[in-house]
C-alpha positions in Angstrom: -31.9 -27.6 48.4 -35.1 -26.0 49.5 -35.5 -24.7 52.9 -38.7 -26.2 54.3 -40.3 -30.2 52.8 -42.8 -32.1 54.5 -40.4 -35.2 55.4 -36.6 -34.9 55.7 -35.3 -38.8 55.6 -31.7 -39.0 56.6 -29.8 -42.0 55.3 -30.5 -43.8 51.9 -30.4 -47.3 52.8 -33.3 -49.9 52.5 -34.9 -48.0 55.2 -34.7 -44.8 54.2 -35.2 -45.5 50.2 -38.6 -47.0 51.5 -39.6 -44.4 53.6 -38.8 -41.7 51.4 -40.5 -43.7 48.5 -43.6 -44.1 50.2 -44.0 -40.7 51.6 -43.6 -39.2 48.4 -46.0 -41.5 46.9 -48.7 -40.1 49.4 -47.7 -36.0 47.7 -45.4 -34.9 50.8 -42.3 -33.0 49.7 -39.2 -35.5 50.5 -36.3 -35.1 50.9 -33.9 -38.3 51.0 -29.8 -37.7 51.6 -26.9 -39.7 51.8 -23.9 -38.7 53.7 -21.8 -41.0 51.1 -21.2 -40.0 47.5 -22.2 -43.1 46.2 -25.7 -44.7 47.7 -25.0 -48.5 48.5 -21.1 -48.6 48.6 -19.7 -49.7 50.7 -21.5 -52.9 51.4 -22.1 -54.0 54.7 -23.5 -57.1 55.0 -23.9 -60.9 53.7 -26.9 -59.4 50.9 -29.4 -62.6 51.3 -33.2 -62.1 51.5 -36.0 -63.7 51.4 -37.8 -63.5 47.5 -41.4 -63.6 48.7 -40.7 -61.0 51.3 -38.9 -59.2 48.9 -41.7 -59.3 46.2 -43.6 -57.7 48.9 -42.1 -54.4 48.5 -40.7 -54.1 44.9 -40.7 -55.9 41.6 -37.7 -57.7 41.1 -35.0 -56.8 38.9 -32.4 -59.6 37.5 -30.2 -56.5 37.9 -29.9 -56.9 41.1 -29.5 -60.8 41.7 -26.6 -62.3 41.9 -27.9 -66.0 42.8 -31.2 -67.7 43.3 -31.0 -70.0 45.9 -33.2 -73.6 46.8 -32.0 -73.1 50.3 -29.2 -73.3 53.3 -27.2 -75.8 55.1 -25.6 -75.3 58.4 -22.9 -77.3 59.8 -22.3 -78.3 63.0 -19.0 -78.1 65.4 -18.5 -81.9 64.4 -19.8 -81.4 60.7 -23.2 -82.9 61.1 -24.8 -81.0 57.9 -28.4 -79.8 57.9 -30.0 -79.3 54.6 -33.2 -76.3 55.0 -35.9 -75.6 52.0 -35.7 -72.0 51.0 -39.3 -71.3 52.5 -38.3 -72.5 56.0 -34.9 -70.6 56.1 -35.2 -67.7 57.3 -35.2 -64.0 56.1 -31.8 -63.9 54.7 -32.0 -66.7 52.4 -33.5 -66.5 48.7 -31.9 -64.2 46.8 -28.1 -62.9 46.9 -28.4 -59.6 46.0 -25.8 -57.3 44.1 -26.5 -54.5 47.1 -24.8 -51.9 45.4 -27.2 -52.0 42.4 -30.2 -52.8 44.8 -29.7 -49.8 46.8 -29.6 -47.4 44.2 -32.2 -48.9 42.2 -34.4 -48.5 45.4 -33.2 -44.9 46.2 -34.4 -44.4 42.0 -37.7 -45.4 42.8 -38.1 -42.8 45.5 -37.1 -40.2 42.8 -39.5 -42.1 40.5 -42.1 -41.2 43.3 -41.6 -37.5 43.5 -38.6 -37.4 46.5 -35.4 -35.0 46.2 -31.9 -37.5 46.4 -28.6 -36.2 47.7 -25.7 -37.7 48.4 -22.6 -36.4 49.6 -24.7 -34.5 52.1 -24.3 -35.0 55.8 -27.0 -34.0 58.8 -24.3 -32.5 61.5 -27.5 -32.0 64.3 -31.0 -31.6 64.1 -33.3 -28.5 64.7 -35.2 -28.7 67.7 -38.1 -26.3 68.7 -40.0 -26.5 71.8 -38.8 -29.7 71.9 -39.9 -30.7 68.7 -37.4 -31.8 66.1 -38.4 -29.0 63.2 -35.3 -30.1 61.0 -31.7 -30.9 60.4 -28.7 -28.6 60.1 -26.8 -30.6 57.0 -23.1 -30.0 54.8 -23.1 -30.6 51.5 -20.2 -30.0 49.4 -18.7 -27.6 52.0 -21.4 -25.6 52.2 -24.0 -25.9 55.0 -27.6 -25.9 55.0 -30.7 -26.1 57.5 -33.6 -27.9 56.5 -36.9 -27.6 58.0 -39.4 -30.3 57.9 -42.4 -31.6 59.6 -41.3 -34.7 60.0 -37.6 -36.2 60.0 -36.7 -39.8 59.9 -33.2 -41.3 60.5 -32.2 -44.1 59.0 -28.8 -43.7 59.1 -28.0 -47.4 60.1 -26.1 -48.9 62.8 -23.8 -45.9 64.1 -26.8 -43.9 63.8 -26.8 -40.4 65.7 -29.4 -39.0 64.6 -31.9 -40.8 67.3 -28.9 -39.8 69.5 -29.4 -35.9 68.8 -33.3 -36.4 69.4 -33.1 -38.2 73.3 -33.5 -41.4 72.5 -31.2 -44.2 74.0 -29.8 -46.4 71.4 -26.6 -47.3 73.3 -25.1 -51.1 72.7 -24.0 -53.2 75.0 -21.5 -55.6 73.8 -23.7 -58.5 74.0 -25.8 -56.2 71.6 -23.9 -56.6 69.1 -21.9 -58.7 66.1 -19.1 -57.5 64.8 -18.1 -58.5 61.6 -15.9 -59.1 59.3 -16.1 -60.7 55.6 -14.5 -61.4 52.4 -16.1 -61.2 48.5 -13.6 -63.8 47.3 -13.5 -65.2 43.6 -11.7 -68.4 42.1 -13.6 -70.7 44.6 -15.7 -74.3 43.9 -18.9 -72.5 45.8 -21.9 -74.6 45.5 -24.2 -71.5 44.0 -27.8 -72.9 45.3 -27.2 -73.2 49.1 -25.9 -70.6 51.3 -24.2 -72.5 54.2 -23.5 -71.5 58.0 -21.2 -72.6 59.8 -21.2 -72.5 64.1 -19.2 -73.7 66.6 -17.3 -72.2 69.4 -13.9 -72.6 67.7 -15.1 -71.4 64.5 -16.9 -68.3 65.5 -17.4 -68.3 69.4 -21.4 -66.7 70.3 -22.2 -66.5 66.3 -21.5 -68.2 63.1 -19.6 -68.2 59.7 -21.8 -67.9 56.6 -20.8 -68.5 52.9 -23.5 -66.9 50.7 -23.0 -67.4 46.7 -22.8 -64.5 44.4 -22.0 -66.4 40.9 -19.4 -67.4 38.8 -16.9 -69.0 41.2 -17.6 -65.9 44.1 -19.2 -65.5 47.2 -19.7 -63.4 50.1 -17.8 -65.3 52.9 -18.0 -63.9 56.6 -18.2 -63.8 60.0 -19.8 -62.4 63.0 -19.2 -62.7 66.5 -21.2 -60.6 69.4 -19.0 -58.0 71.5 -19.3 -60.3 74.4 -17.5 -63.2 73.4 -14.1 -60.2 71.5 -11.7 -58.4 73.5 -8.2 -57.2 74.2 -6.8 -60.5 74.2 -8.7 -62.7 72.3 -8.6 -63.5 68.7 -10.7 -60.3 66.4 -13.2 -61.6 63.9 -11.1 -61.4 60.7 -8.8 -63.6 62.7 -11.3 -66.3 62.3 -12.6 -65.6 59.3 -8.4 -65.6 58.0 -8.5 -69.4 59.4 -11.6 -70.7 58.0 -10.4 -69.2 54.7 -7.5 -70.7 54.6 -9.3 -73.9 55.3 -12.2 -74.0 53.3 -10.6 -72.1 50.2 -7.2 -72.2 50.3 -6.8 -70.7 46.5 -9.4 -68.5 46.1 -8.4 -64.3 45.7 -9.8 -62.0 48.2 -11.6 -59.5 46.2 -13.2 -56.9 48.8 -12.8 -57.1 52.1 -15.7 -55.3 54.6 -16.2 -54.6 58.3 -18.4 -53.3 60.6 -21.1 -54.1 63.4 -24.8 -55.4 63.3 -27.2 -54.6 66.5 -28.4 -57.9 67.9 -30.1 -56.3 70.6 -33.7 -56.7 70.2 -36.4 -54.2 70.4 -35.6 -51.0 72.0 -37.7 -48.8 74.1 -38.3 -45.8 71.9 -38.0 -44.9 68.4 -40.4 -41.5 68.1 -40.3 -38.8 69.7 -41.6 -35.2 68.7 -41.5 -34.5 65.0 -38.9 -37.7 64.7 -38.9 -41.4 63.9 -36.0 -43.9 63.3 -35.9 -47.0 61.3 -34.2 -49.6 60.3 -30.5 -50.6 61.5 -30.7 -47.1 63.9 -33.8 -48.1 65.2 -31.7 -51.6 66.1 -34.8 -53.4 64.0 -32.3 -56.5 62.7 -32.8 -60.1 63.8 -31.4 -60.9 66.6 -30.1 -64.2 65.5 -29.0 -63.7 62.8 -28.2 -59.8 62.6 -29.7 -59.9 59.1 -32.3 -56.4 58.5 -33.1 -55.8 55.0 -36.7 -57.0 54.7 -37.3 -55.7 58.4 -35.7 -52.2 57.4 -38.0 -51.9 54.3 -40.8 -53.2 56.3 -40.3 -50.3 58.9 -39.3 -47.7 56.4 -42.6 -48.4 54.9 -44.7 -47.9 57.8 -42.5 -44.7 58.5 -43.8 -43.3 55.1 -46.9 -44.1 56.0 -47.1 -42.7 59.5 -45.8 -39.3 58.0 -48.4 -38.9 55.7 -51.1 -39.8 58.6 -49.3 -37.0 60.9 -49.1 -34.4 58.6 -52.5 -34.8 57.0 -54.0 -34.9 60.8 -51.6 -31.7 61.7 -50.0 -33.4 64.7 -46.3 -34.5 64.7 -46.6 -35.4 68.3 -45.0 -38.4 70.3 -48.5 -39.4 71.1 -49.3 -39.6 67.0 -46.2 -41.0 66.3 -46.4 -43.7 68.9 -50.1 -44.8 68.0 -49.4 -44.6 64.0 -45.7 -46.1 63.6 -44.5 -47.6 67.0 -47.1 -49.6 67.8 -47.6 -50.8 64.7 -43.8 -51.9 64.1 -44.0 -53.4 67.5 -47.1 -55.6 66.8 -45.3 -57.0 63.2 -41.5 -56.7 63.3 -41.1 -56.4 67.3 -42.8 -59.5 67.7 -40.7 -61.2 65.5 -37.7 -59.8 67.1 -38.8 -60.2 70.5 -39.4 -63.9 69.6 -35.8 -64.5 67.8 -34.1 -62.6 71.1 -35.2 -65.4 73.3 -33.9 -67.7 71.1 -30.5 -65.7 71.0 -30.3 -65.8 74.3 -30.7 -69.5 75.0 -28.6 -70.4 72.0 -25.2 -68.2 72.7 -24.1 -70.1 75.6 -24.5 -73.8 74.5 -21.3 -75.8 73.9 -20.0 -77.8 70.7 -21.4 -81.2 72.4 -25.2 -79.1 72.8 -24.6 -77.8 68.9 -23.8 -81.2 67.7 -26.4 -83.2 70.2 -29.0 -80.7 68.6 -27.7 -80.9 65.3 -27.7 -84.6 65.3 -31.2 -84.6 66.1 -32.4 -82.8 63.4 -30.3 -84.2 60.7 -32.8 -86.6 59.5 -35.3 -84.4 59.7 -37.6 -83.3 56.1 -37.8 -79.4 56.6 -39.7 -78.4 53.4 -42.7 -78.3 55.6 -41.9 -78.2 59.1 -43.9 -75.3 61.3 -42.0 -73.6 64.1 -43.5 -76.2 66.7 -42.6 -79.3 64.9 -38.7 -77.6 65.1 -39.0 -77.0 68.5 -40.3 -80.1 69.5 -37.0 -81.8 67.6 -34.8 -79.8 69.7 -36.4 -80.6 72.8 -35.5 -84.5 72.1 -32.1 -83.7 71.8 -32.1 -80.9 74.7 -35.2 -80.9 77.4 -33.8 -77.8 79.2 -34.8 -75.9 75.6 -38.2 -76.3 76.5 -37.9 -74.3 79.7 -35.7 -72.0 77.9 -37.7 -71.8 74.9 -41.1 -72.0 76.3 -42.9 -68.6 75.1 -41.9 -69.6 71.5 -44.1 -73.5 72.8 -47.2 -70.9 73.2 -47.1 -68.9 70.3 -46.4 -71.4 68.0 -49.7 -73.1 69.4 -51.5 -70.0 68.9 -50.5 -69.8 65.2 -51.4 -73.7 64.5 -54.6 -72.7 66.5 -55.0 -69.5 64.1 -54.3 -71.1 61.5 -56.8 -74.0 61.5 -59.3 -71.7 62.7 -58.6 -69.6 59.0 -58.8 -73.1 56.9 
């Protein structure tokens, strides 16, 4: 490794495969590093995304797909089943992707671009300068290193420290938080065109149980449940997720078995400071609902790349520049977003199997392939009138996006 690049990007993740990719594809001198020996593995999550979303960002490779989907179904405490259109499902559903092929074929296309890759190397602190971060102090292969760069970016995912080292809070609570468990499991009848959800306070008390295909008789089965709702006492995830198994596929193998924690938090208040920015699952930039991040981390580790560039070619690293060319922007796009899906979070944790199934019932005959966000809302407001108190800044801005949008026709 060299001593001095332009960017340093720490973690090779969505985020951080973006970010480096896109720097380098402006002529800064990247570097890109993976504490793991192997980018993508483990896997550490249900690997749906959107395709359009997707498209957005790279050209897609059959490589990576495991399953094309037309859609999702979710299923009610009492089994009421509602059938969703790909386009109206959310940010998770589209593709299955084979992660560990996706990954590294991202963190490829950031070498493609001009950025150094390596793995097994591991940022132990950061360099900081008149309190300006000026670098990392990293091991690789035994042997340590300090790397100065003009800019670093962490995106070193949910247990992030690197945003830690640099002053900014990204402390959980447990209501901040899924943790998860889930199974790859083979030898199942899987219906490979839908991936399904599954909610309901016995099933997965404050979060839900998804089932997302991945071919040939296997698919990613899981659960998540926020910190809130787990304990000393009370039954862990893979409990749950043991039991619907056992269920739902009582002969199917357990191929791979994964666990670990999604931030549900919604927005944060800082992710810049002097010389830094963070991204991604460190930067807690996953949905809320859902917990799902892919398309938000490349989205972010996008704007990152480009933010870098903008700094360095203007000569100031500065909170101040860093703020006006990354944060506010990710704040306007994906913090709205988030912002939006925290509300509805919030309002939706508490309710009971008789509120799940009373709203579930109401929607069950509803045609989604072209329902807006304010035809869905105003379903679940038959069924439940306290939603629209609850949900009442989602009312206004999804009248000012029918408003925008016939104003654009």
């Amino acid at each position: 490794m060299k001593a001095t690049y332009d960017v340093l990007v720490i973690g090779a993740g969505p985020a951080g495969s973006i970010a480096a990719k896109t720097a380098a594809e402006k002529g800064l001198d990247v570097l890109l590093i993976e504490k793991r020996q192997e980018i993508g593995d483990p896997v550490r999550c249900a690997e749906g995304v959107n395709k359009e979303y997707l498209k957005k960002h790279v050209e897609i490779d059959k490589q990576w797909i495991c399953a094309d989907l037309k859609g999702s179904c979710i299923h009610s405490p009492d089994g009421t089943r509602i059938e969703m259109a790909e386009e109206i499902s959310g940010g998770e559903v589209g593709y299955v992707l084979e992660r560990k092929v996706f990954d590294r074929a991202l963190a490829d296309l950031a070498t493609k671009a001009g950025a150094e890759v390596r793995v097994k190397t591991r940022a132990t602190g950061l360099i900081i300068e008149d309190n300006f971060v000026k670098g990392a102090r990293l091991m690789h292969l035994g042997k340590e290193y300090e790397v100065r760069a003009k800019i670093v970016i962490g995106a070193d995912g949910v247990e992030s420290k690197v945003g830690r080292w640099a002053g900014i809070d990204t402390a959980l609570k447990p209501v901040d938080i899924e943790t998860c468990a889930q199974y790859l499991i083979a030898g199942a009848d899987i219906d490979q065109e839908y991936c399904e959800f599954y909610v309901g306070n016995d099933i997965a008390p404050g979060g839900y149980v998804w089932i997302f295909p991945k071919g040939e008789g296997k698919a990613n089965v899981g659960v998540g449940l926020l910190g809130s709702k787990t304990g000393k006492f009370k039954p862990r995830p893979v409990d749950y997720l043991n039991n619907f198994v056992e269920k739902k596929f009582p002969n199917a193998s357990i191929v791979e078995m994964v666990f670990g924690g999604v931030p549900v938090s919604g927005s944060i208040e800082k992710t810049s400071t002097n010389g830094l920015m963070i991204i991604g699952d460190a930067a807690r930039q996953s949905d809320p609902i859902t917990g799902g991040g892919i398309l938000n981390a490349m989205d972010a580790g996008k704007m990152a790349g480009e933010a870098a560039y903008t700094a360095i070619s203007a000569g100031d690293v500065s909170l101040g520049k860093l703020e006006e060319v990354y944060e506010k922007r990710w704040r306007a796009t994906i913090g709205h977003d988030i912002d939006m899906s925290l509300i509805v979070k919030n309002c939706f944790i508490n309710l009971n199997d008789e509120d799940l199934d009373s709203l579930a019932h109401s929607l069950k005959d509803v045609k989604f392939e072209r329902m807006s966000l304010l035809d869905l809302l105003q379903a679940l407001f038959k069924a439940n009138k306290k939603l629209l108190w609850d949900l009442r800044v989602l009312f206004k801005d999804a009248a000012k996006e029918v408003i925008k949008n016939k104003n654009n026709a």
